[in-house]
C-alpha positions in Angstrom: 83.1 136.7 163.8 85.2 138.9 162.0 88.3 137.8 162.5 86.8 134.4 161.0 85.5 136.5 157.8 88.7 137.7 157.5 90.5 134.4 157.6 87.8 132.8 155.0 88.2 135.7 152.6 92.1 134.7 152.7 91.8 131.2 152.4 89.5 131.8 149.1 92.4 134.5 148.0 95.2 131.8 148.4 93.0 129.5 146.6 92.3 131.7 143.9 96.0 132.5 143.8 97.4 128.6 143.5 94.8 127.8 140.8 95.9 130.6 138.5 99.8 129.3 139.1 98.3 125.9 138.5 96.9 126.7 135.4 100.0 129.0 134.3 102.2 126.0 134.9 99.9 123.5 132.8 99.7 126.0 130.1 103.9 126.0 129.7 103.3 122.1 130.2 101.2 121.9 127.0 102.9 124.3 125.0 106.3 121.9 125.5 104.0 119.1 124.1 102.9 120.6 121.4 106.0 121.9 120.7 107.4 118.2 121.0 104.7 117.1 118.6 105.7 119.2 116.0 109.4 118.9 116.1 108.4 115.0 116.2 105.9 115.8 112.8 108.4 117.6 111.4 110.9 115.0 111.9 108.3 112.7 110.4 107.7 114.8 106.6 111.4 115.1 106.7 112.1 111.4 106.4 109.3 110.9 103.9 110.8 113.7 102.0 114.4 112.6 102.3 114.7 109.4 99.9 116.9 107.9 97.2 113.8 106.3 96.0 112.9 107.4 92.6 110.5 105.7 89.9 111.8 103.4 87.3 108.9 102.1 86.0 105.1 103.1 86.0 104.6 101.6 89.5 106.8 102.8 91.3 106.1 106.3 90.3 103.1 105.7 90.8 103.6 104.6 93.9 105.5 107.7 94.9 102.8 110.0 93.6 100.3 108.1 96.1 103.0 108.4 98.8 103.6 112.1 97.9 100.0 113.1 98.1 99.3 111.2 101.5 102.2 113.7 102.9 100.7 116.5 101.3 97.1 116.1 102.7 98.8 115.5 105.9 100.7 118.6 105.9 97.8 120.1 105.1 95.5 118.4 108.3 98.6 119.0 110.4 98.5 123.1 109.2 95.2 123.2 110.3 95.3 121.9 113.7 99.0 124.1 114.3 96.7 127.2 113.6 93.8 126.4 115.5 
C-alpha cells in the first residue's frame, strides 16, 4: 500500500511538473504573438504616416485631418491595450 502511495504521489509530481512546462511554453507562444501583432501595428501607423498625399484644397485636407485623427485615437486604443 505504500509502495502504491508512493507511485501516486509521483504521478501527481510529474503532472504538476508537465503543466508548469506547458504553461511556460504557451506563455513564450503568446508573447511571439503579441510581439507579431505589434510589429504588424506598427507596420500599419507607418504606412498611414508615410504618404505623398498632401491637401490642395479644403477637402482633401480635410480629409487628411479625419484620416490623421482615426490613427491617433488608434494609437492611443492600441497604447492602452500594449500596457495592460
Amino acid at each position: 500500500m505504500d509502495e502504491l502511495a508512493r507511485q501516486w504521489k509521483e504521478l501527481e509530481d510529474m503532472i504538476s511538473a508537465k503543466g508548469e512546462k506547458l504553461f511556460d511554453a504557451n506563455r513564450h507562444v503568446l508573447y511571439e504573438q503579441s510581439c507579431d501583432d505589434i510589429d504588424g501595428w506598427i507596420n500599419e501607423i507607418e504606412s498611414q504616416i508615410i504618404t505623398d498625399d498632401v491637401g490642395h484644397d479644403l477637402t482633401t485636407v480635410n480629409l487628411l485631418v479625419q484620416k490623421q485623427n482615426v490613427t491617433a485615437s488608434s494609437n492611443n486604443i492600441c497604447h492602452i491595450c500594449f500596457i495592460i
